[in-house]
PQR file with spaces between the fields and no chain letter, atoms N, CA, C, O and H, PARSE charges and radii, in Angstrom:
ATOM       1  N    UNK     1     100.026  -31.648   40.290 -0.4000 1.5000
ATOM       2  CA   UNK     1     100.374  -32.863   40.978 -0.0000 2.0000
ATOM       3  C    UNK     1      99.832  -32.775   42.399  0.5500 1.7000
ATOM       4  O    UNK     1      99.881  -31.737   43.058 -0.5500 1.4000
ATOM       5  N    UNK     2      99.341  -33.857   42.809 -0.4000 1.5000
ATOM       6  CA   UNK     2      99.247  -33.979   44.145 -0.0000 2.0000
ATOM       7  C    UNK     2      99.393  -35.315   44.525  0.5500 1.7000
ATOM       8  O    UNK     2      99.458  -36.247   43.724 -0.5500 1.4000
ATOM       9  H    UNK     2      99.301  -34.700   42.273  0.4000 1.0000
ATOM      10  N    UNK     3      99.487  -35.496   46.678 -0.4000 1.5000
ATOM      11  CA   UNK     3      99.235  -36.600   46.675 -0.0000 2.0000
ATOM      12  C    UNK     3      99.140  -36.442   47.977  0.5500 1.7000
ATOM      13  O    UNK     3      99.429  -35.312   48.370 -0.5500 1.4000
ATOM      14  H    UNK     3      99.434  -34.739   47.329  0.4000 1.0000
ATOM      15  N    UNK     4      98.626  -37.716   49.292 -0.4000 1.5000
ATOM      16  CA   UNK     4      98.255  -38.033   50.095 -0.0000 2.0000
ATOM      17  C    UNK     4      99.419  -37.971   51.268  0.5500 1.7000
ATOM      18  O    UNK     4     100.618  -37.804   51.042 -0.5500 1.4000
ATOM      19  H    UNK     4      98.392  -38.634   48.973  0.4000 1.0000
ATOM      20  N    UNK     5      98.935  -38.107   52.306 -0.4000 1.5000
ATOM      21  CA   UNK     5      99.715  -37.837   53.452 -0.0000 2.0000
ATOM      22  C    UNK     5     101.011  -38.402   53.746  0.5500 1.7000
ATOM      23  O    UNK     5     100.929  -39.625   53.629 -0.5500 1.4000
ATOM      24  H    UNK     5      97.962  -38.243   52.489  0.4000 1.0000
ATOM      25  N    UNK     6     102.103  -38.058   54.057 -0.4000 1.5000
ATOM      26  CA   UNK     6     102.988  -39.231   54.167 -0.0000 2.0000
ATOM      27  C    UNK     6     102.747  -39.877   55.167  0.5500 1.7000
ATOM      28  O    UNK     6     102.068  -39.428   56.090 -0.5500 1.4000
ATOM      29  H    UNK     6     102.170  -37.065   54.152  0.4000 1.0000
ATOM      30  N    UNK     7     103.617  -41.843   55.144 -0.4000 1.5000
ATOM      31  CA   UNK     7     103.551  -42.600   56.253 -0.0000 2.0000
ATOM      32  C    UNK     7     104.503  -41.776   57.431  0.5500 1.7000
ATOM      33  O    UNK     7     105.532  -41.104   57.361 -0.5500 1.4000
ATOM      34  H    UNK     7     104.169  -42.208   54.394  0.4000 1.0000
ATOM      35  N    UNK     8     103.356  -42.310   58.837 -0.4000 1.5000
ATOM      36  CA   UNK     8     103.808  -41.855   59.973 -0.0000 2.0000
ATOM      37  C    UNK     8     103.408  -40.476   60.323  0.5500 1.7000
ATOM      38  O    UNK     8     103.596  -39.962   61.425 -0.5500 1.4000
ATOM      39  H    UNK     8     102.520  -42.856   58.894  0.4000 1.0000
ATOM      40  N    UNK     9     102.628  -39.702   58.917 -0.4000 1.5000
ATOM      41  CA   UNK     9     102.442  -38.313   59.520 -0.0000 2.0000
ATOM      42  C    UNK     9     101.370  -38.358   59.806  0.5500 1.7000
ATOM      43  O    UNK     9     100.688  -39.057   59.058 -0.5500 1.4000
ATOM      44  H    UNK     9     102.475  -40.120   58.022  0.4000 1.0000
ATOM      45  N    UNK    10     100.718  -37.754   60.853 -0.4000 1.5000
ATOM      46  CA   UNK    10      99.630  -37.680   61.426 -0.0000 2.0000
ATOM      47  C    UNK    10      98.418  -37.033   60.938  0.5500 1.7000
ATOM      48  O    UNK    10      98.586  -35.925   60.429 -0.5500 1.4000
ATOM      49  H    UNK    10     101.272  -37.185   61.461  0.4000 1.0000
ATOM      50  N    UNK    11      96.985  -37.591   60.999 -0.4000 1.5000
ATOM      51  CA   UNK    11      95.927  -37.329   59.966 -0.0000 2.0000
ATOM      52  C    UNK    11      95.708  -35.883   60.765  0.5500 1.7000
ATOM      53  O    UNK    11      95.278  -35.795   61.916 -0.5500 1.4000
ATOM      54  H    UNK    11      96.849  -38.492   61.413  0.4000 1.0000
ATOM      55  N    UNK    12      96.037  -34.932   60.038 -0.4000 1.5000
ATOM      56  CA   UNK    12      94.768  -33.255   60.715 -0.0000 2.0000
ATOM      57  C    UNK    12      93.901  -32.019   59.200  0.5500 1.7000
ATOM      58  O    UNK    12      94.585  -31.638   58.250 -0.5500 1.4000
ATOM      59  H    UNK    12      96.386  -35.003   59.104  0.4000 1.0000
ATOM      60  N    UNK    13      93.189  -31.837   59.273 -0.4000 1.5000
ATOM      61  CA   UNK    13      91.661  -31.585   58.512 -0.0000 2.0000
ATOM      62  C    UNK    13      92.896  -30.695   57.878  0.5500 1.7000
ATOM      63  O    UNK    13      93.497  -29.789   58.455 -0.5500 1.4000
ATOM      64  H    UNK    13      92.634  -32.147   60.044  0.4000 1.0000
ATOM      65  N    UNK    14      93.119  -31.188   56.541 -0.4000 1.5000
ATOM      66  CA   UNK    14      93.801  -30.483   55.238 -0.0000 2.0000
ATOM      67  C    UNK    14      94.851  -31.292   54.956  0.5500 1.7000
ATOM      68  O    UNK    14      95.177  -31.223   53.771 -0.5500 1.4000
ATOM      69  H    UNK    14      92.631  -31.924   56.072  0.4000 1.0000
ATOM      70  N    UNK    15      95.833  -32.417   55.952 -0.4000 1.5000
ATOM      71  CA   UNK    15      97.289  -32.398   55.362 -0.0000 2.0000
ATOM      72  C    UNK    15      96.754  -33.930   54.809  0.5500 1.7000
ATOM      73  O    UNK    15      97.585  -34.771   55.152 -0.5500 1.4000
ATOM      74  H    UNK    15      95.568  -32.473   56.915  0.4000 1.0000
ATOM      75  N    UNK    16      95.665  -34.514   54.089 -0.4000 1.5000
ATOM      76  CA   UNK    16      95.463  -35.308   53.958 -0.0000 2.0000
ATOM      77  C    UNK    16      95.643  -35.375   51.789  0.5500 1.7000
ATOM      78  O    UNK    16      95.450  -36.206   50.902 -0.5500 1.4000
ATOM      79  H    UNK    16      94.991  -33.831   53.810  0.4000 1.0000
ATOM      80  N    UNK    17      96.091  -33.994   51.896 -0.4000 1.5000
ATOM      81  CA   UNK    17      95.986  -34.174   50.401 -0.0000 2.0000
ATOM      82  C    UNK    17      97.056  -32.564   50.225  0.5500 1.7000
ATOM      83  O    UNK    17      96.857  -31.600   50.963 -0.5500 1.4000
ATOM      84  H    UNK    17      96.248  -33.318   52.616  0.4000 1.0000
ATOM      85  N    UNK    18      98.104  -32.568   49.171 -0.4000 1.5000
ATOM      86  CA   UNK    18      99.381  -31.176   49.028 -0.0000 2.0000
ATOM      87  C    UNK    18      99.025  -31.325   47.952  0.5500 1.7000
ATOM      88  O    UNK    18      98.461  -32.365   47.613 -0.5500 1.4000
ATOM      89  H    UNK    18      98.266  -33.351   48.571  0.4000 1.0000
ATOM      90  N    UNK    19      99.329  -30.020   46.869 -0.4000 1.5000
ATOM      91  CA   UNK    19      99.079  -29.276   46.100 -0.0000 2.0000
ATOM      92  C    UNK    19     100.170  -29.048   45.343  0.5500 1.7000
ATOM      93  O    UNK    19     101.048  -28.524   46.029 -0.5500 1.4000
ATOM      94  H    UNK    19      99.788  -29.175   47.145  0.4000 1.0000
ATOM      95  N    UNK    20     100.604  -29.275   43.833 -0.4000 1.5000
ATOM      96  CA   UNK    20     101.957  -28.829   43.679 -0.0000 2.0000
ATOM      97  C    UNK    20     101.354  -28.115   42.603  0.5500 1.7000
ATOM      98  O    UNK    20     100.482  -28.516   41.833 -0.5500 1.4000
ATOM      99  H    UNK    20      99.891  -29.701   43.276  0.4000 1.0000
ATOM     100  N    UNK    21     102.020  -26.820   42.650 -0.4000 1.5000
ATOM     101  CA   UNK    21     101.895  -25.426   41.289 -0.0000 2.0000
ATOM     102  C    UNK    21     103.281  -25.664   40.699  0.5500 1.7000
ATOM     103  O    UNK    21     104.278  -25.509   41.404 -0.5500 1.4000
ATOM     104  H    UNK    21     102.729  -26.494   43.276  0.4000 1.0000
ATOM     105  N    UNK    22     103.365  -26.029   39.452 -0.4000 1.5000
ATOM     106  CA   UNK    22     104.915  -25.907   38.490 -0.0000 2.0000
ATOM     107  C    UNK    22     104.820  -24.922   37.470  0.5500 1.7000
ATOM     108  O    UNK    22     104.059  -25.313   36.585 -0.5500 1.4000
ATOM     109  H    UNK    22     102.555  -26.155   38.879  0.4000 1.0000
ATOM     110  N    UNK    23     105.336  -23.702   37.229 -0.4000 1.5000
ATOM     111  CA   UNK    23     105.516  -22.826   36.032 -0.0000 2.0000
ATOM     112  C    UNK    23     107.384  -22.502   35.749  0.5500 1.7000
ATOM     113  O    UNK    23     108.293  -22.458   36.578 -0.5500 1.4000
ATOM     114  H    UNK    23     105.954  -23.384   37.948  0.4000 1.0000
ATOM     115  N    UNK    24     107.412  -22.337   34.371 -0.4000 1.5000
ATOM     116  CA   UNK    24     108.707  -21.943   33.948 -0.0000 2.0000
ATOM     117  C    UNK    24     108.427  -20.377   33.906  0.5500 1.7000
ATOM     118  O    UNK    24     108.516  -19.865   32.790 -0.5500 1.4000
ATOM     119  H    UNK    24     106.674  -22.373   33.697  0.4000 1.0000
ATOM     120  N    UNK    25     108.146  -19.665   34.826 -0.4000 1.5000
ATOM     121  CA   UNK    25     107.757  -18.211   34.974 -0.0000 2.0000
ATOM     122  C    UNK    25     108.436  -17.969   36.007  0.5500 1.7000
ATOM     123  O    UNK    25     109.085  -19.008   35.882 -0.5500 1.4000
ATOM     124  H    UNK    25     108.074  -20.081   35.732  0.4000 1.0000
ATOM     125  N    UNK    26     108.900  -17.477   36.998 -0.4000 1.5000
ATOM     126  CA   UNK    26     109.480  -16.974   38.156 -0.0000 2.0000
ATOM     127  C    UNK    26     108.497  -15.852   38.417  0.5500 1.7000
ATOM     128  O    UNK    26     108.154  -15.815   39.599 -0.5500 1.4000
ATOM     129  H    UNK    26     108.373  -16.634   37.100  0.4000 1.0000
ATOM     130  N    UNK    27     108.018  -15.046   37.744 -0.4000 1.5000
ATOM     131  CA   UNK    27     107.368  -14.106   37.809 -0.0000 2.0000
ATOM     132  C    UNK    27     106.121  -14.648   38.469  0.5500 1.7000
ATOM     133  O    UNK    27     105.969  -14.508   39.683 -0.5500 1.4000
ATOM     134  H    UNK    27     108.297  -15.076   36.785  0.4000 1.0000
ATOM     135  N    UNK    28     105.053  -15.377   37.575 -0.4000 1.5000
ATOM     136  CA   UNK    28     104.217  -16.453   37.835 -0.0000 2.0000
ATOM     137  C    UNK    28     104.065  -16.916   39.554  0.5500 1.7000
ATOM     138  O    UNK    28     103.349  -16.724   40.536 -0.5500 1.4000
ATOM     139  H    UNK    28     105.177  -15.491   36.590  0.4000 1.0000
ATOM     140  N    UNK    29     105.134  -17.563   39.165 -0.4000 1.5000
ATOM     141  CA   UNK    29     105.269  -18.561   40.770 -0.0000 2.0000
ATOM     142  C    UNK    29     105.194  -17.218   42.269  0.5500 1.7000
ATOM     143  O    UNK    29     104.687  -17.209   43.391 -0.5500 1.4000
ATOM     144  H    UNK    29     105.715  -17.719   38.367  0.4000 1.0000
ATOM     145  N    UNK    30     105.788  -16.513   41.664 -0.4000 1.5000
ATOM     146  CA   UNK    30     106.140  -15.472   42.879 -0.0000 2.0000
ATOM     147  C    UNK    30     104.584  -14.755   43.276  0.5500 1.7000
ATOM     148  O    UNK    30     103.988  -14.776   44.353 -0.5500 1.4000
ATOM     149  H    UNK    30     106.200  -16.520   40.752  0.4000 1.0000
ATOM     150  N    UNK    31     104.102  -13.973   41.656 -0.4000 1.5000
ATOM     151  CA   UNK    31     102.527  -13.524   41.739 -0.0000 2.0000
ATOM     152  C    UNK    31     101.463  -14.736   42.601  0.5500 1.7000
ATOM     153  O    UNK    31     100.634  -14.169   43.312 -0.5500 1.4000
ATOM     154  H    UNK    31     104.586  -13.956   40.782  0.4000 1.0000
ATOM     155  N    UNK    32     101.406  -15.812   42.620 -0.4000 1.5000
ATOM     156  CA   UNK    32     100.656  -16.624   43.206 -0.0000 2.0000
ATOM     157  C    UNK    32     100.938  -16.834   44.218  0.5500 1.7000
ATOM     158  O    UNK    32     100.190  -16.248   45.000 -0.5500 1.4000
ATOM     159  H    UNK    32     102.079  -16.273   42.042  0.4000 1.0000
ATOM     160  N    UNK    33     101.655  -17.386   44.672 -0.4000 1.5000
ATOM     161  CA   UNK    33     102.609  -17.164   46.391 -0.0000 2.0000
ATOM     162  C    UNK    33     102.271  -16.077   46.811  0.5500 1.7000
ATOM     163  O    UNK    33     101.119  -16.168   47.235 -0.5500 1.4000
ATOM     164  H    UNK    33     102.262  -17.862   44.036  0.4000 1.0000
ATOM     165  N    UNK    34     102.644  -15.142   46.914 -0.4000 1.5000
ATOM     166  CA   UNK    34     102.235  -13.353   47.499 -0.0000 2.0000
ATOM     167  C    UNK    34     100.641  -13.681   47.170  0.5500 1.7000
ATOM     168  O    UNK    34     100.089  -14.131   48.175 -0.5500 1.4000
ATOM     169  H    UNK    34     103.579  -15.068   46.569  0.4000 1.0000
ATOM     170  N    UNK    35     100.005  -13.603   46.344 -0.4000 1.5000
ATOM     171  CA   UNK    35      98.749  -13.897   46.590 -0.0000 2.0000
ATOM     172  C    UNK    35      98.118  -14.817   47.120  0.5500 1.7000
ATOM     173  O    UNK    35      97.257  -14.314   47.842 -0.5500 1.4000
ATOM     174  H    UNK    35     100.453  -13.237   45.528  0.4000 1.0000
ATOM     175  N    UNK    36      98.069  -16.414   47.161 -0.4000 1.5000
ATOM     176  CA   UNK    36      97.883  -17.222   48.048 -0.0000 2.0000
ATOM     177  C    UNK    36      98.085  -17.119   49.103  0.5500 1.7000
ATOM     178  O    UNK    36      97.097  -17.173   49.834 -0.5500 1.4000
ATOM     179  H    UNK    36      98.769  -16.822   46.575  0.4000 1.0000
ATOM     180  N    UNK    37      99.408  -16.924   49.733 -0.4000 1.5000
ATOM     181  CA   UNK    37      99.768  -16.866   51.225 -0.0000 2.0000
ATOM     182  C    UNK    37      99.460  -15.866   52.354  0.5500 1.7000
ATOM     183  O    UNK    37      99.800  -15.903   53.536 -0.5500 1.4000
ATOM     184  H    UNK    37     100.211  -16.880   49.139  0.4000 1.0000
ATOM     185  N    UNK    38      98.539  -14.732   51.506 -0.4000 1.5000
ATOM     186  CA   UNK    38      98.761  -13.773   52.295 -0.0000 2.0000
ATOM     187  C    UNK    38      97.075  -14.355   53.562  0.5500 1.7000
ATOM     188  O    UNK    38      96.832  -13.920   54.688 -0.5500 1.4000
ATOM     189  H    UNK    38      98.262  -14.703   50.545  0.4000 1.0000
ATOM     190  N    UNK    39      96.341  -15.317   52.823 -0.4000 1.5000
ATOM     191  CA   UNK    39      95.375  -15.693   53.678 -0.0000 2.0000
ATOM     192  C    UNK    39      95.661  -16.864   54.178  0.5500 1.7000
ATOM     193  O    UNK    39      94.636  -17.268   54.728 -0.5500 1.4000
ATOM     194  H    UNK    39      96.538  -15.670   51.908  0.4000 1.0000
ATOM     195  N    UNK    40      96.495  -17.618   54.282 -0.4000 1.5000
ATOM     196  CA   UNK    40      97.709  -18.854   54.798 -0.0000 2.0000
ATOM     197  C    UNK    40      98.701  -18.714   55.545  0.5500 1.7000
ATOM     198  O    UNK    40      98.737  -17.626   56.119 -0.5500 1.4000
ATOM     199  H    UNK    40      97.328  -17.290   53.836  0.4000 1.0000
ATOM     200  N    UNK    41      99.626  -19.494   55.780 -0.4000 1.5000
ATOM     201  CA   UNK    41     100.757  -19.755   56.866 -0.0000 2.0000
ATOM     202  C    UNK    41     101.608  -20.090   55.653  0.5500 1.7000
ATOM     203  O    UNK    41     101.428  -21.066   54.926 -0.5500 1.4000
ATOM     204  H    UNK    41      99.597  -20.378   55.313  0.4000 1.0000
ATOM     205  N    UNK    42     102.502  -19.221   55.526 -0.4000 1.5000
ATOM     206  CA   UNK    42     104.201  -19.278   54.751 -0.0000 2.0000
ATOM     207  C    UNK    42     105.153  -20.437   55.373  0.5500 1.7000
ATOM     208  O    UNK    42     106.138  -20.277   56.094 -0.5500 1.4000
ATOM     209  H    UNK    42     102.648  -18.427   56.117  0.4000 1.0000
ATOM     210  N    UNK    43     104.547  -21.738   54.862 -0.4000 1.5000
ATOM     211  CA   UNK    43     106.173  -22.851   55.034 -0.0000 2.0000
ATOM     212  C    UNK    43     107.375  -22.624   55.339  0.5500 1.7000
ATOM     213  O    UNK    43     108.105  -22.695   56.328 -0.5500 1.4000
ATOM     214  H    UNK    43     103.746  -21.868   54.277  0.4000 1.0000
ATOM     215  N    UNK    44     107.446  -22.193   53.757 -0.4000 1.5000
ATOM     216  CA   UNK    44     109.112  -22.192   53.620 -0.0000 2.0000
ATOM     217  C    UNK    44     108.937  -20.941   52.323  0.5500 1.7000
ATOM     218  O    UNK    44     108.312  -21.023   51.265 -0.5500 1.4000
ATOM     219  H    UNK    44     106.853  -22.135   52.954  0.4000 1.0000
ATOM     220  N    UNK    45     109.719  -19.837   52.863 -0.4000 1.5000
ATOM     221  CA   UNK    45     109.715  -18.487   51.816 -0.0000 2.0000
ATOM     222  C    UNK    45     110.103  -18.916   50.367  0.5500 1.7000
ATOM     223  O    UNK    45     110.670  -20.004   50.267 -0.5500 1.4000
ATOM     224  H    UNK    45     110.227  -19.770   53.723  0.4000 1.0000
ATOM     225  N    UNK    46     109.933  -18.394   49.544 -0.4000 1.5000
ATOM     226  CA   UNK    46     110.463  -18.610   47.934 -0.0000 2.0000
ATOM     227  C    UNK    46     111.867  -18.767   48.036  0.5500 1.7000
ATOM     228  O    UNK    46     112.353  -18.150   48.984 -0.5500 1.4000
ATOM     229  H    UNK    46     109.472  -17.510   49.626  0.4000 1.0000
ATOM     230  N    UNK    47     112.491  -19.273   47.489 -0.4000 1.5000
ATOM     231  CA   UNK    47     113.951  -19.263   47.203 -0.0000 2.0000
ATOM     232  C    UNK    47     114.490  -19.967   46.463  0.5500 1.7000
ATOM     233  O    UNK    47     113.733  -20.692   45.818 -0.5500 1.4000
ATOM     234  H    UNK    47     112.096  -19.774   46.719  0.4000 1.0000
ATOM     235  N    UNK    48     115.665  -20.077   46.251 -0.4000 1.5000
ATOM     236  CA   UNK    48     116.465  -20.232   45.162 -0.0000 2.0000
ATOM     237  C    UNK    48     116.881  -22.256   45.889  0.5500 1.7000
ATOM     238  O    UNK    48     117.442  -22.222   46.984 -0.5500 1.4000
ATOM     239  H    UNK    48     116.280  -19.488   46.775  0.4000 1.0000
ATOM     240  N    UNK    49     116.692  -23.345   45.472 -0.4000 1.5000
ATOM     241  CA   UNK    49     117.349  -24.254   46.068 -0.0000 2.0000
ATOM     242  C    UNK    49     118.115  -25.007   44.759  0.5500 1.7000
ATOM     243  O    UNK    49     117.913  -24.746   43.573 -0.5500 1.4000
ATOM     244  H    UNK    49     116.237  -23.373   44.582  0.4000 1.0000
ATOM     245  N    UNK    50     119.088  -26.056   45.327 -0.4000 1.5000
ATOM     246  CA   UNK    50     119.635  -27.299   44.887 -0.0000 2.0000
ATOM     247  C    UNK    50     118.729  -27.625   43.527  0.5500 1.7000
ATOM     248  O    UNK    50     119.193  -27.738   42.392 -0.5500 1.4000
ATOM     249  H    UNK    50     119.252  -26.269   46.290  0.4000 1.0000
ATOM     250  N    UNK    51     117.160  -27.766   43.950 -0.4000 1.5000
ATOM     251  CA   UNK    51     116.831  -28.196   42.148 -0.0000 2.0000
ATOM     252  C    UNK    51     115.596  -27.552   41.939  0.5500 1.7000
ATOM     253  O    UNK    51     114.599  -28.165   41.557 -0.5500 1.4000
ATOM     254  H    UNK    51     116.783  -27.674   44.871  0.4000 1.0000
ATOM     255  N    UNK    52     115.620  -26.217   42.198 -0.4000 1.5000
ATOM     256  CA   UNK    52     114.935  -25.293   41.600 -0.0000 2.0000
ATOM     257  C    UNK    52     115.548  -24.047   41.746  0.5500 1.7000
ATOM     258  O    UNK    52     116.124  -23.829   42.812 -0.5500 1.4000
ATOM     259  H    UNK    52     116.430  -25.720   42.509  0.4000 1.0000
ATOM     260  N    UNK    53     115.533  -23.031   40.721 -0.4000 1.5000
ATOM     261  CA   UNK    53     115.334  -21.658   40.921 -0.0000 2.0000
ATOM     262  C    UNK    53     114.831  -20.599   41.829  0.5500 1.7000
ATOM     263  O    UNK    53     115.220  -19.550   42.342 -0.5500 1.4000
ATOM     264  H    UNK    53     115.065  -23.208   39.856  0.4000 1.0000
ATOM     265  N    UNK    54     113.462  -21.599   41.776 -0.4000 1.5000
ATOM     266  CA   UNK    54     112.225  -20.603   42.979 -0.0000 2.0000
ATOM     267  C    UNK    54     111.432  -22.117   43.373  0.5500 1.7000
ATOM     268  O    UNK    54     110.881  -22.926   42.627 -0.5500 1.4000
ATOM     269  H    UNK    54     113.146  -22.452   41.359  0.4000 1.0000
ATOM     270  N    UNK    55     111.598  -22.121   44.658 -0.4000 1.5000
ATOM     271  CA   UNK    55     110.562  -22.956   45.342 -0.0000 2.0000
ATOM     272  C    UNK    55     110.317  -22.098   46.757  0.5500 1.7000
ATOM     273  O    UNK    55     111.131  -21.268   47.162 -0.5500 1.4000
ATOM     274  H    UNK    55     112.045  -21.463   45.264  0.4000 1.0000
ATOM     275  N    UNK    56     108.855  -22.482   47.567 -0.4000 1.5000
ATOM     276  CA   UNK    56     108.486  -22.486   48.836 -0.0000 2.0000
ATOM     277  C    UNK    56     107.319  -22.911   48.623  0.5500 1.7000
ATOM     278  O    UNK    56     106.942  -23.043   47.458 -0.5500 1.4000
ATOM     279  H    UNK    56     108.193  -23.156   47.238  0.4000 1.0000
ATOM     280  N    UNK    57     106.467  -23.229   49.711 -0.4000 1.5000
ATOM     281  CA   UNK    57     105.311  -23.495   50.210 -0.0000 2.0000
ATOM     282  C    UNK    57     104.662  -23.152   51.620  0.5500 1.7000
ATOM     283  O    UNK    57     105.324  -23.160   52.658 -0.5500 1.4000
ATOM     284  H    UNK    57     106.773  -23.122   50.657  0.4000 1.0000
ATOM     285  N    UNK    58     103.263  -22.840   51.564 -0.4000 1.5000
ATOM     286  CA   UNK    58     102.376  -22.457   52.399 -0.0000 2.0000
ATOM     287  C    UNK    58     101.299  -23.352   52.954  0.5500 1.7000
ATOM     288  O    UNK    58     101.279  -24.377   52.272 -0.5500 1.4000
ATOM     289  H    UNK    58     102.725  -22.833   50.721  0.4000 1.0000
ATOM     290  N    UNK    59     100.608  -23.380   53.685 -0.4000 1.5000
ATOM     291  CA   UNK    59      99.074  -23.690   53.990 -0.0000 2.0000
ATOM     292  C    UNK    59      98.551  -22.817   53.817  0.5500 1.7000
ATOM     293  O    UNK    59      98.885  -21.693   54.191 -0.5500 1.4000
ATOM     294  H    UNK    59     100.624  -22.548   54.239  0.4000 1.0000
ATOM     295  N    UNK    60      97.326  -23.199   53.034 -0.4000 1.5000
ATOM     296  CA   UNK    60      96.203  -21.925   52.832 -0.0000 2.0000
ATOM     297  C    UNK    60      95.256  -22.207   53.983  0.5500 1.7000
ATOM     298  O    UNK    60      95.355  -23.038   54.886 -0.5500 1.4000
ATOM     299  H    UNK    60      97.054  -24.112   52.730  0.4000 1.0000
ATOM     300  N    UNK    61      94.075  -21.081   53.663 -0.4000 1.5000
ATOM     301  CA   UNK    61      93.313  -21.120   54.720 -0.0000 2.0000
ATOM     302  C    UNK    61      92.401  -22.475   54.902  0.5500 1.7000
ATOM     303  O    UNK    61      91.632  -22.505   55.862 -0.5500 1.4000
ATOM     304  H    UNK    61      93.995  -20.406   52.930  0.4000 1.0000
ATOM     305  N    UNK    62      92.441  -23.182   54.336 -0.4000 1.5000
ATOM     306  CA   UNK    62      91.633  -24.445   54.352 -0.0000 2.0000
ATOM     307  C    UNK    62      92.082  -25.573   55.107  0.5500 1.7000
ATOM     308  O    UNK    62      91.385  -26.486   55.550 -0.5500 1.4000
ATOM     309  H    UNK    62      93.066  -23.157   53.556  0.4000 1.0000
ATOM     310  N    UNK    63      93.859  -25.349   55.250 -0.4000 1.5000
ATOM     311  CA   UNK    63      94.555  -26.466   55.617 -0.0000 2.0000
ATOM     312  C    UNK    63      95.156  -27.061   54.496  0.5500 1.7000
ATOM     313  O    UNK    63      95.545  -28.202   54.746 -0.5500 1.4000
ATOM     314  H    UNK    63      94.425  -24.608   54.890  0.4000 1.0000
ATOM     315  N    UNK    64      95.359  -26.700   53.395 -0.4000 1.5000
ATOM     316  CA   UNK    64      95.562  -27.776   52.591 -0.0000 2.0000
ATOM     317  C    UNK    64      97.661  -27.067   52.313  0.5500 1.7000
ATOM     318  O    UNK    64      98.155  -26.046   52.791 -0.5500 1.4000
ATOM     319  H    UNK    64      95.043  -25.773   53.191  0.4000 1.0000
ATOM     320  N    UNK    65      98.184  -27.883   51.612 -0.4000 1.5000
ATOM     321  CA   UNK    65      99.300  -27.193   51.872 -0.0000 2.0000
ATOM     322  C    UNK    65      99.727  -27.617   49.700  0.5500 1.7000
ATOM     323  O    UNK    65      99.252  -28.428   48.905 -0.5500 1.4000
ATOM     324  H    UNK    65      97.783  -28.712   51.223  0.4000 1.0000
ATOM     325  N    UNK    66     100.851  -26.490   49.589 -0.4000 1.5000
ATOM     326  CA   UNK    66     101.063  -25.828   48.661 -0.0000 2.0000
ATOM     327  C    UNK    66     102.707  -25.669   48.117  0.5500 1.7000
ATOM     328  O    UNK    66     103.632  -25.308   48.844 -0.5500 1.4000
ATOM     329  H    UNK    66     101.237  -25.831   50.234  0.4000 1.0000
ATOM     330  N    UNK    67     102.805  -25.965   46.920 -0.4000 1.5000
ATOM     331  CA   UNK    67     104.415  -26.522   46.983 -0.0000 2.0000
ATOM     332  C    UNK    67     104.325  -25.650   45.719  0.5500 1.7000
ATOM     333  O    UNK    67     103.758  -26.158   44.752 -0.5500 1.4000
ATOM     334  H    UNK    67     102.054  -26.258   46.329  0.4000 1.0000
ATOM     335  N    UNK    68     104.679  -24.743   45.636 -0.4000 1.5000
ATOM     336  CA   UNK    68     105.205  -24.122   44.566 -0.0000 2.0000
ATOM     337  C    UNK    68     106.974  -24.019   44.035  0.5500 1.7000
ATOM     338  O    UNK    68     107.890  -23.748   44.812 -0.5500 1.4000
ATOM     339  H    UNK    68     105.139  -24.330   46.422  0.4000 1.0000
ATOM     340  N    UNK    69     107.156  -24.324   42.454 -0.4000 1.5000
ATOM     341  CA   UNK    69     108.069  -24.903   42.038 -0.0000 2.0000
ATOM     342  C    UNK    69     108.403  -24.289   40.991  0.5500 1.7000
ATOM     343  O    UNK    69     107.474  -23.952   40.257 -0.5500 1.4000
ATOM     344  H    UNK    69     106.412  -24.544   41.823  0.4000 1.0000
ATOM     345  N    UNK    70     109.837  -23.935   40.563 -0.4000 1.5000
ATOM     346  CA   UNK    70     110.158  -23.250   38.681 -0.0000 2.0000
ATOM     347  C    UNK    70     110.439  -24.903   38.642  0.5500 1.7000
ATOM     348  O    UNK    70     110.875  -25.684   39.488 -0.5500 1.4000
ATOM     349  H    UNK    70     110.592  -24.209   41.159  0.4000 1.0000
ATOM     350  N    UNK    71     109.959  -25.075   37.182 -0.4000 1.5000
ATOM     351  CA   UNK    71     109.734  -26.305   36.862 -0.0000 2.0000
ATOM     352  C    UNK    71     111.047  -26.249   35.725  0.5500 1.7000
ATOM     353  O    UNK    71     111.277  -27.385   35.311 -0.5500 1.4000
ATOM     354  H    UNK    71     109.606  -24.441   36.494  0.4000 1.0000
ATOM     355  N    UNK    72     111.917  -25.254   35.153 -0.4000 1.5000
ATOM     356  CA   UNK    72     113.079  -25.498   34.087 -0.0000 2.0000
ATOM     357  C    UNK    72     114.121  -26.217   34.838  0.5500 1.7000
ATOM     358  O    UNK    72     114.650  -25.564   35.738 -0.5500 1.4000
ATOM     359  H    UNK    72     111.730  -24.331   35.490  0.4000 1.0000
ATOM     360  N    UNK    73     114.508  -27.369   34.666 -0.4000 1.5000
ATOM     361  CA   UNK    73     115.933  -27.363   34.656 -0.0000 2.0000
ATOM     362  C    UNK    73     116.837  -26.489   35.015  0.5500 1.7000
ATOM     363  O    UNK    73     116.958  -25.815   33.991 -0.5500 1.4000
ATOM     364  H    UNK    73     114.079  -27.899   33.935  0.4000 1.0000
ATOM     365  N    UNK    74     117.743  -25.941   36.004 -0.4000 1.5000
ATOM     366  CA   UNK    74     118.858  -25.191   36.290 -0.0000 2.0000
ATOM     367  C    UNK    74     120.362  -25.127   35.449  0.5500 1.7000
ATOM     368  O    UNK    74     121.263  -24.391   35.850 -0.5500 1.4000
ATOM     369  H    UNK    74     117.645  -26.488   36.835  0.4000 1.0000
């Protein structure tokens, strides 16, 4: 999934387009995160929320930004 900038947020070279990764893996989600981020800026750390298991997100080195998600039902 992806999609375009939100209204009111300001245009800068990457946030013009987010990235969403969904796996029913925890394992998965975590291996890609630790690997993606380590050449990026860490958002928001992995964790446990309200309607996921495992979510966080990063910017990679490009600018582009990265929403990783456990996609099961809780």
């Amino acid at each position: 999934m992806f999609s375009d900038a939100f209204p009111g947020m300001p245009f800068t070279v990457g946030n013009n387009i987010s990235l969403s990764f969904v796996s029913d893996n925890s394992d998965e989600i975590r291996t890609v995160f630790n690997t993606l981020s380590e050449s990026g800026t860490v958002d928001k750390e992995l964790q446990e929320t309200f309607w996921s298991k495992c979510y966080g997100s990063y910017t990679d080195k490009f600018g582009i930004t990265w929403q990783l998600n456990h996609g099961d039902e809780q």
